[in-house]
C-alpha distance (Angstrom), angle and dihedral (degrees) to the residues before:
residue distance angle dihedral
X1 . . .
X2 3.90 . .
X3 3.69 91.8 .
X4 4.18 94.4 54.2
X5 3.29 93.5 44.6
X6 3.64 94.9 46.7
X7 4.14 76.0 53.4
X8 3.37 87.5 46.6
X9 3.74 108.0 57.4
X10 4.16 96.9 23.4
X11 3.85 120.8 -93.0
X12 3.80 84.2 -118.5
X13 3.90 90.7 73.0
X14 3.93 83.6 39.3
X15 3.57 86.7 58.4
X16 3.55 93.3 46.6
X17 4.09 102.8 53.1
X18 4.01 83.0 46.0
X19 4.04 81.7 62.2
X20 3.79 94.5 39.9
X21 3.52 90.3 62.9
X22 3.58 102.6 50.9
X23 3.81 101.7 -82.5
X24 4.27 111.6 137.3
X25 3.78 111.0 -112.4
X26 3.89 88.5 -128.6
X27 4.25 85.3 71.3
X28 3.76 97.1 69.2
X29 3.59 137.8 32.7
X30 3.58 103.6 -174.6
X31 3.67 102.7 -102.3
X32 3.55 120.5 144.5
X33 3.72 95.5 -122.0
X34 3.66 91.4 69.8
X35 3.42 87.8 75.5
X36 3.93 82.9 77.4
X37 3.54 97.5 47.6
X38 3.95 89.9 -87.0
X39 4.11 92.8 152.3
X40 4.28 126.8 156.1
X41 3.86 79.2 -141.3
X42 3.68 150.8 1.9
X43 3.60 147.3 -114.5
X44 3.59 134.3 -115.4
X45 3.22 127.8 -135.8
X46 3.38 103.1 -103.0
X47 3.83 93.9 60.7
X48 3.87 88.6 44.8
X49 4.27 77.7 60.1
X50 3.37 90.1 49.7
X51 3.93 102.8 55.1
X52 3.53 91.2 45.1
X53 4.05 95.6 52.1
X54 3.77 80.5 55.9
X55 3.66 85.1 70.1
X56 3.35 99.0 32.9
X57 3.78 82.8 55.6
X58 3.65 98.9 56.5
X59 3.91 93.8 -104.3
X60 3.63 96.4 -41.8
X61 3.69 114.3 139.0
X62 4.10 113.7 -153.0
X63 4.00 123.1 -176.9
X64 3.71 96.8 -118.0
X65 4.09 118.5 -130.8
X66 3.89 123.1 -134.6
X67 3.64 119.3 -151.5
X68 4.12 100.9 -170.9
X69 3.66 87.5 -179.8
X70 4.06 152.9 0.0
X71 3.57 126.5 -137.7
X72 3.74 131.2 -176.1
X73 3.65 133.6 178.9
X74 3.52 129.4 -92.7
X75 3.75 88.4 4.2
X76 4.25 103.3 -66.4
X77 3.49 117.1 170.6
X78 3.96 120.5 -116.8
X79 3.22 121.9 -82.8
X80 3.63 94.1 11.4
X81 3.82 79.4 156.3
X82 3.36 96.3 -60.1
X83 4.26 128.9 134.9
X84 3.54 131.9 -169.5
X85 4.02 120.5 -156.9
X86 3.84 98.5 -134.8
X87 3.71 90.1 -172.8
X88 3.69 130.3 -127.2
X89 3.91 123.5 -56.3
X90 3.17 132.0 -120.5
X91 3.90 105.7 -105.4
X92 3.79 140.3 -174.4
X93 3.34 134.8 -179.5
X94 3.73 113.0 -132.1
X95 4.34 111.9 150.1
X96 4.19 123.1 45.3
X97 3.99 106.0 -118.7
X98 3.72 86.2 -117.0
X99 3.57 86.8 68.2
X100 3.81 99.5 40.3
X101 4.14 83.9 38.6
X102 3.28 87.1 64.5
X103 3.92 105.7 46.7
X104 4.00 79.9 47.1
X105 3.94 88.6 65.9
X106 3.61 93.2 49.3
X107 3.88 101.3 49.3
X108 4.06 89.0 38.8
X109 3.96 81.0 62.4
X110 3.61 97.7 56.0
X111 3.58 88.3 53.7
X112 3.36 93.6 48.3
X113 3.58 105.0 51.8
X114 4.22 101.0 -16.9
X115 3.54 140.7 92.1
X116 4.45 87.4 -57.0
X117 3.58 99.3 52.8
X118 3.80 87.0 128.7
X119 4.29 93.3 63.7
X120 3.64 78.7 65.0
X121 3.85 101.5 135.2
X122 4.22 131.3 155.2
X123 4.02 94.1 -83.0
X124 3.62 129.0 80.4
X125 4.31 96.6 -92.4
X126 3.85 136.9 178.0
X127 3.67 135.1 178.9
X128 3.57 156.9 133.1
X129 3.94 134.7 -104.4
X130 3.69 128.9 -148.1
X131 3.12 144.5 -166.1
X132 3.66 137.8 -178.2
X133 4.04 130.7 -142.2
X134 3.59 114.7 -71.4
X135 3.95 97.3 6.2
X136 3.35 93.3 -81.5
X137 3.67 97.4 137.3
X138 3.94 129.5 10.9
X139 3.68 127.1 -157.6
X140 3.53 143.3 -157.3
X141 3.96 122.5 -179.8
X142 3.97 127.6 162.5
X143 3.80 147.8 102.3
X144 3.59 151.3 -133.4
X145 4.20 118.6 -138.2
X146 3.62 101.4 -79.8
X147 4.57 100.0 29.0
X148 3.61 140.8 41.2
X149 3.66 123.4 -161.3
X150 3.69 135.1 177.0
X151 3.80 125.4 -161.0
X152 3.84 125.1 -161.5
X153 4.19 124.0 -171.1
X154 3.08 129.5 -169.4
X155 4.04 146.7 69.0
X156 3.86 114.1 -36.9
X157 3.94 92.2 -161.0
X158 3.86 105.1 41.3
X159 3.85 145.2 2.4
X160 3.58 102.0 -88.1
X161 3.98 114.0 -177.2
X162 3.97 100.8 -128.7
X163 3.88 96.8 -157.2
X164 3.65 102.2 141.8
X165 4.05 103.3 14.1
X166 4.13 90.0 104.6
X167 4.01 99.3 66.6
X168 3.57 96.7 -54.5
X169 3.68 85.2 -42.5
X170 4.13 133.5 113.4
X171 3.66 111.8 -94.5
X172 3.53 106.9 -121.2
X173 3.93 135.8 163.3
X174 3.80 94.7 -87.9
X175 3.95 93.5 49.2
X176 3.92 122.0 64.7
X177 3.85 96.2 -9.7
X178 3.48 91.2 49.8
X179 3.84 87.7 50.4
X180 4.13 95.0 42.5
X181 3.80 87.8 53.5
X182 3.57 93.1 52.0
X183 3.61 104.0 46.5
X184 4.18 84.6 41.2
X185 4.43 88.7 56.7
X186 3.53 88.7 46.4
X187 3.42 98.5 60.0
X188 3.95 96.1 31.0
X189 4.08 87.6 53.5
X190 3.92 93.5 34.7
X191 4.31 98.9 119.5
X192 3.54 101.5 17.3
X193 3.76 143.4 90.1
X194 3.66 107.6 -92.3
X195 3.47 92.7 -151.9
X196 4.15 135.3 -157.0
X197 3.62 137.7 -70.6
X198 3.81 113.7 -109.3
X199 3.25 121.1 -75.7
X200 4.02 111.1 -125.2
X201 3.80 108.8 -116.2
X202 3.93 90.2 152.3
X203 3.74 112.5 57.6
X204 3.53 128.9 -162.8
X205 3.81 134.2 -154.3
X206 3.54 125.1 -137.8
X207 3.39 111.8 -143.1
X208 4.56 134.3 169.2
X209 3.51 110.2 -107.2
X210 3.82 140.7 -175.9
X211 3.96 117.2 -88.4
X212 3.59 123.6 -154.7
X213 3.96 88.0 -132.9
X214 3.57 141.6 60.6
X215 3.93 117.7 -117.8
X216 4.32 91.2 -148.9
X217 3.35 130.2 -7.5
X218 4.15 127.5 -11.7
X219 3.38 136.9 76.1
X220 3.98 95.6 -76.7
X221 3.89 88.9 -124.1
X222 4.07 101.0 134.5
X223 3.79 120.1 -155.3
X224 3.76 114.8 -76.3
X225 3.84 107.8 -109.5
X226 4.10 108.4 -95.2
X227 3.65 101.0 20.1
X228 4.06 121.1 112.8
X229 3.72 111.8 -113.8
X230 3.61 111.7 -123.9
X231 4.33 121.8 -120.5
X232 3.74 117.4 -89.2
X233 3.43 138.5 -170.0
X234 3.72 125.0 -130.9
X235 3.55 115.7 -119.3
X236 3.85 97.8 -165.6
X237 4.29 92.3 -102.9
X238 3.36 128.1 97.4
X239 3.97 96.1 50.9
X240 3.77 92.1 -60.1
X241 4.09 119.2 114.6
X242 3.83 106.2 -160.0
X243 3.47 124.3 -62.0
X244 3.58 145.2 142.0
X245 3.84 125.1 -55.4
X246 3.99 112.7 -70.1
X247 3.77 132.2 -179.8
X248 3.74 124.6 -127.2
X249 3.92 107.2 -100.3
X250 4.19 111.5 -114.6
X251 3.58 107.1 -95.9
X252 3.53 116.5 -132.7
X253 4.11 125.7 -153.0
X254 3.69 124.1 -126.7
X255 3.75 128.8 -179.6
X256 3.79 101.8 -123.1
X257 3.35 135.2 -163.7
X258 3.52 137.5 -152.6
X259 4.14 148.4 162.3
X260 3.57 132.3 152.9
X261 3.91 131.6 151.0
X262 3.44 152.4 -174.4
X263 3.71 129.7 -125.9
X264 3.66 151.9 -180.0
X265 5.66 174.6 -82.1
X266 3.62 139.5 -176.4
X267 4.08 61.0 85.4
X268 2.90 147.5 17.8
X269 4.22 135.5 -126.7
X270 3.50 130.4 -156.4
X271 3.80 131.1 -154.7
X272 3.79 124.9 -165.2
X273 3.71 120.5 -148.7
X274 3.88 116.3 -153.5
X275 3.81 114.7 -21.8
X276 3.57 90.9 -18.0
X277 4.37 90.5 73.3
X278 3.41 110.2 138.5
X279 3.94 125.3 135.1
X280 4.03 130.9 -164.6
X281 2.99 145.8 149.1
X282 4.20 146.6 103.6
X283 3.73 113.7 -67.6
X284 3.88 116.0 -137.5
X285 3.38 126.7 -170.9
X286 3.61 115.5 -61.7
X287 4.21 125.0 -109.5
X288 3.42 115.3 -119.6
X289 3.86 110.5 -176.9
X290 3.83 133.9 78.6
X291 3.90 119.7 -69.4
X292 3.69 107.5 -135.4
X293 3.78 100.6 176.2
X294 3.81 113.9 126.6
């Protein structure tokens, strides 16, 4: 499915909504095969945070800050009742909220009753598992309405195949990262309002629209826009059973758009949405193979 409509749409414009969400240009090329997880390089979990606080955010993209560490004098213990004004991040806005709205609905479904049913904490959440060939890394990215976070397992030094790590069981997205992103939210959320999902004030309309590929069989050439498609007659492939002749339905075009993730512990990163941005968190190795989690 991801792969043909990668096809369908162009893996430049792939490419593109990957960058409009937060992830560097030097990840993706715009090759088809990176619709399969076919990257030069990774990301780290704190980017993963990043692009999905961009749809937490209603399609506003913020430049993430890492604190790696924090030191106080003579020893004191954060907070100890002690802020820091971080500042403001840079932010752009690069998706309408009907478009981020609706990836929201989708990834608050898989943690509802999907593959992250263990993330499940007391806040409105969404998000995405991954996993990469052969277990050897498992992810878990998502966020409620006010924090993104992105967890990452697996072995910073090596490729490891994690096949019996989880109880005797393979270690995939929806196992221990799953878990480590739960119990992490709760705590981070624990006290405070957890807050909405966006409302939609920017609709979108989705509409068919003309691939550049076939799905089975043909050429892949589509009808040229204004001309009469000619009669046919089913031949009992492509879904259809027999029948009398039919004629192939205009095809309309539609600018779409598109961008969803994965992410990633050995660490964890954190996205803020809105004035709450701030990111963290160790950065591990990043994954480079396909995530086939559902």
């Amino acid at each position: 499915v991801y792969m043909q409509l990668a096809l369908d749409i162009g893996p430049d414009k792939v490419k593109q909504a990957a960058v409009d969400m937060g992830i560097p240009s030097r990840v993706m090329r715009g090759y088809p095969a990176e619709a399969l997880g076919g990257f030069t390089s990774g990301i780290t979990p704190l980017e993963a945070a990043n692009a999905y606080a961009t749809i937490a955010d209603g399609g506003y993209r913020n430049t993430p800050t890492a604190i790696a560490k924090v030191v106080f004098p003579k020893s004191e213990e954060y907070p100890n009742g002690k802020t820091f004004d971080l500042g403001h991040p840079k932010r752009a806005k690069t998706f309408l909220n009907g478009v981020t709205g609706e990836v929201t609905k989708i990834l608050a479904q898989n943690v509802t009753s999907g593959t992250g049913t263990r993330a499940q904490i007391q806040c409105p959440a969404a998000g995405k598992t991954g996993t990469t060939d052969n277990f050897r890394d498992a992810w878990f990215s998502g966020f409620t309405p006010r924090l993104a976070t992105s967890v990452w397992v697996g072995y910073p030094d090596r490729q490891v195949e994690m096949r019996s790590q989880f109880f005797g069981a393979s270690v995939a997205g929806g196992t221990f990262p799953a878990q480590i992103w739960g119990a992490y939210m709760k705590v981070a959320t624990a006290g405070k309002p957890c807050g909405q999902w966006r409302k939609i004030t920017e609709p979108v309309t989705a509409a068919p629209f003309k691939g550049r590929f076939a799905r089975s069989g043909g050429s892949g050439e589509g009808d040229e826009t204004g001309t009469t498609p000619e009669a046919t007659t089913p031949t009992g492939g492509n879904g259809v059973d027999g029948g009398e002749a039919t004629t192939k339905p205009r095809a309309t075009t539609t600018k779409p758009a598109a961008g969803t993730g994965t992410g990633g512990t050995g660490g964890t990163g954190n996205g803020g949405t809105g004035d709450d941005n701030v990111g963290g968190g160790a950065l591990p190795p990043p994954a480079h193979e396909r995530s086939p989690d559902g």
